[in-house]
Every structure is written in structure tokens, then in C-alpha cells.
N, C-alpha and C positions, 0 to 999 in steps of 0.2 A: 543808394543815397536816400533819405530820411527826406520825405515829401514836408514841404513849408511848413501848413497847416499844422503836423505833427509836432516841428520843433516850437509852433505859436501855443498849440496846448501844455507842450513839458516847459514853458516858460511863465504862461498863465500861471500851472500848478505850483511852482518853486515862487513863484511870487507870493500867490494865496498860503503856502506855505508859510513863507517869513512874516506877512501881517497877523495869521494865528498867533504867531511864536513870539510875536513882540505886544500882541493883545493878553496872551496869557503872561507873560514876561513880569518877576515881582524885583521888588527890591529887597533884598537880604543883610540884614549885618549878622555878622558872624566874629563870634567870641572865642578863641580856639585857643588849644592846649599846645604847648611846646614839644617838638621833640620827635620821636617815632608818632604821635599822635598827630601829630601836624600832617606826616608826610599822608596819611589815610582822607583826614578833612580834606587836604588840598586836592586830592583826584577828588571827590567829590564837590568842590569847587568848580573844578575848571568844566565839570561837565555840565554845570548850571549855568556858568558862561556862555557855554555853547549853545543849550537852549534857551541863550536871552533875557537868561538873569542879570540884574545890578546886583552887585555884590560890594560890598565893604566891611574889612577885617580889622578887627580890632586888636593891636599888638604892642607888645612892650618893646619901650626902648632900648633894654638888654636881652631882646630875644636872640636868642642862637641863631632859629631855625626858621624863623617866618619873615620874607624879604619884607622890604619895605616899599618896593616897586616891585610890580609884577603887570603882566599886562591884561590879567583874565581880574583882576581884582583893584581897588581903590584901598589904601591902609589907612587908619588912622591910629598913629600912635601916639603912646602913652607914656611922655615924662617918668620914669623912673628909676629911683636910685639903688632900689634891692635887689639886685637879678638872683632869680632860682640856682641855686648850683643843680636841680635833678636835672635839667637838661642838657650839663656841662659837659661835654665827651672827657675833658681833663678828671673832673670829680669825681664822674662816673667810672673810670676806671682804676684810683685812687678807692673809691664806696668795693668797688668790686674785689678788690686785694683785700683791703680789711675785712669784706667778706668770708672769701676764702681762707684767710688764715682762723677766724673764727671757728668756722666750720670742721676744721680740722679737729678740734677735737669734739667730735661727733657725739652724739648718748647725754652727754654733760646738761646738765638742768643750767647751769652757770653759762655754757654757751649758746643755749636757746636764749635765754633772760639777752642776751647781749648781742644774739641777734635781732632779734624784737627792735632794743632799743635802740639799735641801726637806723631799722625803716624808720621807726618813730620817729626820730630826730629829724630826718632826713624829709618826710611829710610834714613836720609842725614848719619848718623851713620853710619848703615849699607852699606851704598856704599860707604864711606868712606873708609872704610877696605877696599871693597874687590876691588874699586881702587889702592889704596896702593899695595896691594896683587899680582894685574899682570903688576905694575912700576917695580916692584921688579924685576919680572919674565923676562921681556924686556930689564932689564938694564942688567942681567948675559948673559953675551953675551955665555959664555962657558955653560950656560942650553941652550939658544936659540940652539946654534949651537947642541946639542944633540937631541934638539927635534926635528929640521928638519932633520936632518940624522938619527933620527928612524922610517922616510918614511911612517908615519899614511897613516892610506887607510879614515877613517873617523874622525872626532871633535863632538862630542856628550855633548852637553851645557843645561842646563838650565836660560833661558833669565832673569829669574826674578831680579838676578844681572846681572851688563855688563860685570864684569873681563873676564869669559868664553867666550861672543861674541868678546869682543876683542883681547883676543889673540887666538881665531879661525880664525880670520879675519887675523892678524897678520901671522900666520903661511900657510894660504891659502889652508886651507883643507876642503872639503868639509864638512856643517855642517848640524847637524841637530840638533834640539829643541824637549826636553822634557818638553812639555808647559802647563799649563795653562796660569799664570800672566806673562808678561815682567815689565819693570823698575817703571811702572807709571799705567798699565790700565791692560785689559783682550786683552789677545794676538792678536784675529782679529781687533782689531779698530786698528793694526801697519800696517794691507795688506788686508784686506776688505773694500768694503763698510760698513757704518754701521750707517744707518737715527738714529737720536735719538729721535724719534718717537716711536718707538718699540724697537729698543734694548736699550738693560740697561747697564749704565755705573755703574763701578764698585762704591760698597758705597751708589745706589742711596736706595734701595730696596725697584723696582718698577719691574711689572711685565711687559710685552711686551702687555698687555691694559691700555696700558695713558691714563685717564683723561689730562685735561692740566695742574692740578696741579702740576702731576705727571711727566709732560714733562718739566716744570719747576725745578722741583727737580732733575730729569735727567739730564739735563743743568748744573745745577752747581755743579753736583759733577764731569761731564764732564770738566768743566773749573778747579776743582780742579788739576784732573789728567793733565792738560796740564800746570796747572801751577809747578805739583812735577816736572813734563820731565824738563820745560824750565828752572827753577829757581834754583831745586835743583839738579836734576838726570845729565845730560847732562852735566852741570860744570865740575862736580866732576871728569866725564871720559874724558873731551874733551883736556887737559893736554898732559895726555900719547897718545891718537888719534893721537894730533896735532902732535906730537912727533914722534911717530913711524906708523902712517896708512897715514892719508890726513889731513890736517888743511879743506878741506872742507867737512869732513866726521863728523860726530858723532854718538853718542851710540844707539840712536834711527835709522839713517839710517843702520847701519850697523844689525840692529836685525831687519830690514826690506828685508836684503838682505840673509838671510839663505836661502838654498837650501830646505830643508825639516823641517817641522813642525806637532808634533808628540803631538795631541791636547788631552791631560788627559779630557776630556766629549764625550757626545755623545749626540746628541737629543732626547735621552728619556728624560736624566736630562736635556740639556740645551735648551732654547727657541730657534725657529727655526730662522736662520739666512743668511745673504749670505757669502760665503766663497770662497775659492780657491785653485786650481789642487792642492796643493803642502801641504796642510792640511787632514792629516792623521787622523782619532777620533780614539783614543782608549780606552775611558771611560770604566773604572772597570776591565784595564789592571792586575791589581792586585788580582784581588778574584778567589777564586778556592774555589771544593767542601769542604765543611767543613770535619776537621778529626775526631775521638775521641778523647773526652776531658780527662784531666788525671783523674785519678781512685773519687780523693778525690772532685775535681769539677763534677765529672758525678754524683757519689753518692750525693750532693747536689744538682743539677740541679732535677736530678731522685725524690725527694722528695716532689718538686712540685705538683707533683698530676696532676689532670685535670686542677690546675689553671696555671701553665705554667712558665715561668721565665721571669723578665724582668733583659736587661741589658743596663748598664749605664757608658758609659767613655767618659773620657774629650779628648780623644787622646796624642799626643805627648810629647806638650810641657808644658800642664795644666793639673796637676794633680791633683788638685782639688783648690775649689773656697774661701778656707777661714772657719774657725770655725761658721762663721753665717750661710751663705747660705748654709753649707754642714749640719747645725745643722736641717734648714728648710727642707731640700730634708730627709732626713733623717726620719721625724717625719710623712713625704706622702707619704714616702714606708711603712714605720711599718703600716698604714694603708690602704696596699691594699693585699690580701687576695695571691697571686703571692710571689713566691720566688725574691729578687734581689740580682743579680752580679753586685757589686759598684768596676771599678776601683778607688780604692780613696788615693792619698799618701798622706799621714799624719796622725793624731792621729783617733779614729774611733769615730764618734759622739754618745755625749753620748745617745740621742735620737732614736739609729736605733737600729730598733726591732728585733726578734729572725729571722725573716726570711731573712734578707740581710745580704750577705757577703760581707767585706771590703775586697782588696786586692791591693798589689802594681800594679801587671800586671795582662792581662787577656790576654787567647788566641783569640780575637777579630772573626775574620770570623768564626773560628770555635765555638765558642756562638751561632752567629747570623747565622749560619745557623744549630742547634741544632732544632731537632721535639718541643723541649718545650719550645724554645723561643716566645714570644708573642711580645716584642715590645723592641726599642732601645728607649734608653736618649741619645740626643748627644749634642756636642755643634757645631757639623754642620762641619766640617769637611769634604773633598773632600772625603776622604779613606774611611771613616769609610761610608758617604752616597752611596755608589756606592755598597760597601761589604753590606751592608742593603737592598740597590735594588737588587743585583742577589740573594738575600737569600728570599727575598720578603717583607721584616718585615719592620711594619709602625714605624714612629720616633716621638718620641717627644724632640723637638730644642728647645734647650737653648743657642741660638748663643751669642756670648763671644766679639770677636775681628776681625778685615780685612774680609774677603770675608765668615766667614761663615754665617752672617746674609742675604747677597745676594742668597750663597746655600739653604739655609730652607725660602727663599722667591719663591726659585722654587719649590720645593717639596711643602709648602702649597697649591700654585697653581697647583698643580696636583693633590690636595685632600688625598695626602699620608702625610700628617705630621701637628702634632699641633705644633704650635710655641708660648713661651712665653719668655716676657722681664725679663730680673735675675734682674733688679736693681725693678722691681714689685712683685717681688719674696714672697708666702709667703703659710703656709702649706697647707691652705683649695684650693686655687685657683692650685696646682699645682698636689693634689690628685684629684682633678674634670679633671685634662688635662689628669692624668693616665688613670682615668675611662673610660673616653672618647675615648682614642686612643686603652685603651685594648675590648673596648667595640663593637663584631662582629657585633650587629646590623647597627652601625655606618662605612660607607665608607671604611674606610680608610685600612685596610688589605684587603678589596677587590679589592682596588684600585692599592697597592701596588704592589701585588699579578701580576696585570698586567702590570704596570710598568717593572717587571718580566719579564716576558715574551717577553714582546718589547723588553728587555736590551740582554737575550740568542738567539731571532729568529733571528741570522745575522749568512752569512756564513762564515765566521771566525771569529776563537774568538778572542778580543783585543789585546792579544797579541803574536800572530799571524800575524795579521794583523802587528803591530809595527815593528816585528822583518822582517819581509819581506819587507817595506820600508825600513830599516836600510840595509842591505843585499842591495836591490833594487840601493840607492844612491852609497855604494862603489863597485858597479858592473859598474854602468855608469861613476863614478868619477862628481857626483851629478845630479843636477836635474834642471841645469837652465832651460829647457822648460818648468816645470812648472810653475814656476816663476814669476809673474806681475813684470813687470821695472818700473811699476807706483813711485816708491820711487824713481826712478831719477829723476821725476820732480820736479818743482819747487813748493809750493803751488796755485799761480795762474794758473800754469800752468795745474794742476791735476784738479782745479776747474773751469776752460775754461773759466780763470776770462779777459787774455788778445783776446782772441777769440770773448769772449763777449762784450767786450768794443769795438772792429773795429768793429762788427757788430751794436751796439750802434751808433757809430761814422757815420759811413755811412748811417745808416736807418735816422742818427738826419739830413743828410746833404744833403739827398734826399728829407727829407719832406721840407727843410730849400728852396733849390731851387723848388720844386714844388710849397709852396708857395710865392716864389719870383717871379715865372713863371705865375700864376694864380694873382696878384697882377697886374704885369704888363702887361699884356694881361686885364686886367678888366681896368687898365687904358686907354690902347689902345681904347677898347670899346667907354672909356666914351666921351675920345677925338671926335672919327669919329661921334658920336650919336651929340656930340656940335658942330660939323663941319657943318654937317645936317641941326640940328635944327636954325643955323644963317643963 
């Protein structure tokens, strides 16, 4: 039995512990993005809860996916009448069919053109709203006034819309970013360098070894992204800017100017790159050890045998692909000898064999990191790839829509994942990619496996790391020293295009008189040699 005085010290300490934690304890409002992007913010929410954060989320009144009670957070919503269709699981698998049917005919300049202007549409939409969403915000002067006399210690955004940068900016509190994507591209091309030689613009899905085709192709998905910034993105917010920030400001400078940047990868998964002080990685901030699975999915997993279990989900917003292809996937599980767990909503195909279970949800990390899991299906997903890498298990990518074709272009390149095209879709070709990726002789769970290990050998885990830069900024009341001021220049000026021209200018006007110098002196010559020779 544990002598008094002991349990009077381990009570002292948990005491003096909780007065730290509520001494360092800030207040946070938080601007956040709908969707699979929410579900990432909110674990990182709840764990600033935990440490004694005030938090309040700022949400729309047609949000999907961000409650309006919760017990780790305070909400304040926002009147609105334009809800996003990107975060509609209905739209989103409606965008996703007329995807696919696009796609089919593959090569076609006419179907690239009309892919493009998919996403296009489908982003002017969505900034649409969520322009709208912080006009609103800005014009209540009686919220404005509330929210600045609720004295936030931090602004916690994610950039991929601007409504959040801007009224972070607006209210002048130090901000930080839960990043990946901003408005148009992948977060570093807003405050790095970044040759497109090697790094890869979003959409191109090329790897960081260009051929020149490849750097070709990188180009103009490049120029795509700068035409959504200048054509579409940037209008939409420069309005309310113009209004309430700087008429010389817009959405892209002002998501150039955050204090902290809080980068969902890390370079296991992402190609190495150049970056800067004030970019945090915390890739696979989300995964933790797996639990036990509930009684009636352990006893199905458990029945697998020695052959092991594969698991298969679409993640958030795609529940599955349709009565064809889910007919097809379906007919090349029944034929592989492996138990499967199909997230799949909707009717269960008539094709799939005794050994797959259909179901609407799955406890995802906790599968994939199960003893008798063997391999994941995904459609390539940030979450879902990262909870795969710390579990170790190789993937087979069936990438769908936006960036997760570019994610399952880096994991092929790392020899952890097979990837195939859905619109090439069909049962024999896609039971030979099972075999292949569950097949030990072959790479790929070797490979993983160390993927692994690079992803855990760091001394702190992701987030950890996150939460200590967040802490970090409203202890200093942010972080401009890390900060490049390179976005207050001008473009020429960042490209030492006026520097370069005086030097142009003067080297042309030095040769210009050397050879007026040497001209006339050769004439002098010629003179005195005629003088001479008469």
C-alpha cells in the first residue's frame, strides 16, 4: 500500500499541473473548412481542449459537417443563405460521375478543357459562399465588436478557402494555418521557393524526376493554378478586402502573411523540397494506436485465417462509386481468398462474395492497424494515406478527384502502392493489382513497412509537435521572425527582374562605349599611319 505522504505529493503535482495548464491556457477562435478538412481540424481541436484551450468555431449555418454543439468547443454561427455544394456528399457523388464519364474519353484536349472547367466551376462556387459568409460577418458591426472584446490570444484558419484569412487579418490576431492546399495550389508555392523542375504542381501527377515532358505538363497545370488565383479566386475576395483590409491587399497576399503554418505532410510522404522557419510538418497528426474493434467486426476479421483481411473505403465524402464499378470491385474481392471490409453506402452488390462485408462506416485506423490486415483500397486521400503509413500496410489507389491522384503518384513512387485508372476499371485487371500488392514476395509491404518507421523515428510525435507551435505563437503573440517579407514585394522585384535590367543596361552601355572607344582610337590609327605614309 502507497504510504500517505506519497499520494499527498502525486496530488500536490496533478494539482500544480492543472494551474500550469490553465496559466498557459489561450483562447482560440477558429475558422475552419467543411468536409474531410473539418474531420482533421477537429482532432486537433479537441486536443487543445484537453490542454485547456477556450476554443470557438466559427460555422455556417449550412454547414454539413461542423456541429453546432459540441462539448470541447463554443460555435458561433453564421446566418447563411448559399451553402457550398463541395462539401455535399449528394453533389459530390453526382461531380464525381460526371467526372468519370469525362474521363473516359481519355487523350482528348476537349476532355481535358472540360475537366478543368469541372473544378473551376465547382471552386468559383465554393468561394462564392464562403466570400459571402465573412461580407456578412464584417458588415455586423455588433459581432465585429464582440469578437474583438473576446481578446482571442490566437486565429486558427484553414487557407484552402479565404473567408478565415480574411477576417484573421481583419481582426489582427495572430494566425496560424492548418494546411495543406491554399485557394489555387499546394501551400509552399504561396512562401517558398519552388523550381518547377522538380517540384510538382498540383494536378500535374508527376514525380520530382522530370523528363521534359513531364516539366511540360508541370507548366501548365502551373499556369492553371495561377489562372484559378488571378481569374477566379482573388475577385471573388478582393470586394470585402477592398472594403474592410487594403484595396492594395488581396487573398493570396494576405495567406502569404500568416505567422504560422501548420503543414498536414511530412517527407516521408511528400517529395523533398525547400521550405521555411515558420512551416511546421505534422504529417499523420491524426493516427494513433489502433483499439479493438467491436465484438461482431473482430469475430469477422478473426475468421480470416492466415489469409488476412483487406480493407476498402472511399473516405468522407464518396461513399461509393456507382452500381457499375462497385459491381466490378466487387466480383475481384469474391475472388481473392482474404476476408474484405467494404465501406460502401448503398445497396450491397449483387456480385460480392461470402467473404466481404458491406457497411456504412468502418472504424478506419483501427482496421488498418489490425494484426490481420494485409492491404488497404483507397481512393487516395490525405487521412486515410498517412493512417496506412503509421500502420505500415501497402495501398492499392483508386484516386477519384483533386489531389488524391497526385497523393498515390507519391506513394507509387516510393514503391508502397499500386495505382489504377476507375474509368479503366474492370474485374480481371484489378484482381491481378490485389494479388500483387497482397503478394509478400513482391516489395511493397516491405517497403511500407519502412515507410513506417521513417514516419514514427521523430522526436516528437505530430502532434505534439502542432500543439507546441500553436502554444509557441500565443506565447510570443506570433511569430513574425519567422516569417519571409518576400510577399511585400513586387513580382519584379522578388525576381531581381528591375536589378537585372540596370545591370543589362549598364553592361550594354559599357560595351556600347568600349566599342565607340576602340572604333575611334582604330580610326585615330588609321589617320596617323595616312599622315605617314603621304
Amino acid at each position: 500500500m502507497m504510504p500517505i505522504h506519497s499520494n499527498i505529493v502525486l496530488l500536490f503535482a496533478a494539482l500544480l499541473w492543472m494551474q500550469v495548464t490553465l496559466i498557459n491556457a489561450g483562447r482560440i477562435l477558429v475558422y475552419p473548412v467543411d468536409g474531410s478538412h473539418w474531420l482533421n481540424m477537429n482532432i486537433v481541436l479537441k486536443e487543445l481542449h484537453q490542454r485547456g484551450h477556450e476554443l470557438t468555431v466559427v460555422r455556417s449555418s449550412t454547414s454539413w459537417y461542423v456541429p453546432e454543439n459540441a462539448p470541447h468547443y463554443s460555435s458561433l454561427t453564421i446566418p447563411t443563405s448559399h451553402a457550398s455544394h463541395l462539401e455535399n456528399p449528394g453533389f459530390m457523388a453526382s461531380f464525381l460521375k460526371r467526372n468519370i464519364d469525362i474521363r473516359r474519353g481519355k487523350g482528348s484536349i476537349l476532355c481535358f478543357i472540360a475537366l478543368q472547367q469541372e473544378i473551376i466551376n465547382m471552386l468559383e462556387e465554393a468561394h462564392t459562399a464562403n466570400a459571402e459568409m465573412v461580407r456578412f460577418i464584417l458588415e455586423d458591426a455588433r459581432l465585429v465588436k464582440e469578437l474583438k472584446d473576446a481578446n482571442y490570444d490566437l486565429f486558427l484558419t484553414d487557407p484552402g478557402f479565404g473567408g478565415g484569412v480574411v477576417l484573421g487579418k481583419y481582426l489582427g490576431l495572430p494566425m496560424v494555418f492548418n494546411v495543406r492546399w491554399i485557394t489555387n495550389a499546394e501551400g509552399h508555392f504561396a512562401i517558398a521557393p519552388s523550381p518547377l523542375s522538380y517540384i510538382p504542381a498540383i494536378g500535374s501527377q508527376v514525380t520530382d524526376k522530370m523528363t521534359f515532358k513531364n516539366r511540360l505538363k508541370n507548366l501548365l497545370h502551373f499556369g492553371i493554378g495561377l489562372y484559378i488565383d488571378h481569374i477566379t479566386t482573388r475577385p471573388l475576395y478582393q470586394d470585402v478586402i477592398s472594403k474592410f483590409i487594403d484595396p492594395d491587399e488581396n487573398v493570396y497576399s494576405l495567406i502569404q502573411g500568416a505567422d504560422l503554418w501548420l503543414m498536414r505532410v511530412d517527407f516521408v510522404f511528400e517529395f523533398p523540397r525547400p521550405t521555411m522557419p515558420n512551416v511546421v510538418y505534422m504529417g499523420g497528426f491524426q493516427c494513433r494506436p489502433s483499439k479493438p474493434l467491436p465484438a461482431d467486426l473482430e469475430s469477422f476479421v478473426q475468421s480470416s485465417g492466415e489469409h488476412g483481411v483487406v480493407v476498402m473505403s472511399l473516405g468522407t465524402l464518396l461513399g461509393t462509386l456507382g452500381s457499375e464499378l462497385s459491381e466490378i470491385i466487387a466480383s475481384a474481392f469474391a475472388r481473392i481468398p482474404q476476408k474484405v471490409v467494404w465501406r460502401n453506402v448503398g445497396p450491397r452488390p449483387s456480385t460480392a462474395g461470402n467473404n466481404t462485408l458491406t457497411v456504412d462506416w468502418i472504424p478506419q485506423n483501427d482496421l488498418l492497424g489490425h494484426p490481420k490486415t494485409k492491404a488497404f483500397v483507397s481512393h487516395g486521400g490525405t487521412n486515410g494515406i498517412y493512417e496506412a503509413i503509421y500502420h505500415g500496410i501497402p495501398v492499392l489507389g483508386i484516386p477519384l478527384i483533386f489531389d488524391q491522384f497526385d497523393n498515390m503518384i507519391r506513394l507509387q513512387a516510393k514503391g508502397v502502392a499500386v495505382v489504377l485508372e476507375v474509368t479503366a476499371l474492370d474485374v480481371d485487371t484489378l484482381t491481378q493489382a490485389l494479388k500483387d500488392i497482397l503478394d509478400e514476395k513482391k516489395p511493397y509491404k516491405e517497403n511500407m513497412q519502412k515507410l513506417s518507421q521513417l514516419h514514427h523515428d521523430t522526436p516528437l510525435k505530430p502532434m505534439d509537435t502542432a500543439v507546441f507551435w500553436l502554444e509557441y505563437v500565443m506565447r510570443h503573440k506570433g511569430a513574425a521572425h519567422l516569417r519571409t517579407e518576400s510577399y511585400k514585394l513586387s513580382w519584379y522585384e522578388y525576381h531581381n527582374v528591375d536589378a537585372l535590367a540596370l545591370a543589362v543596361c549598364v553592361l550594354t552601355t559599357l560595351c556600347l562605349l568600349f566599342r565607340w572607344a576602340c572604333k575611334a582610337l582604330i580610326g585615330m590609327l588609321k589617320r596617323k599611319i595616312k599622315v605617314k605614309q603621304q
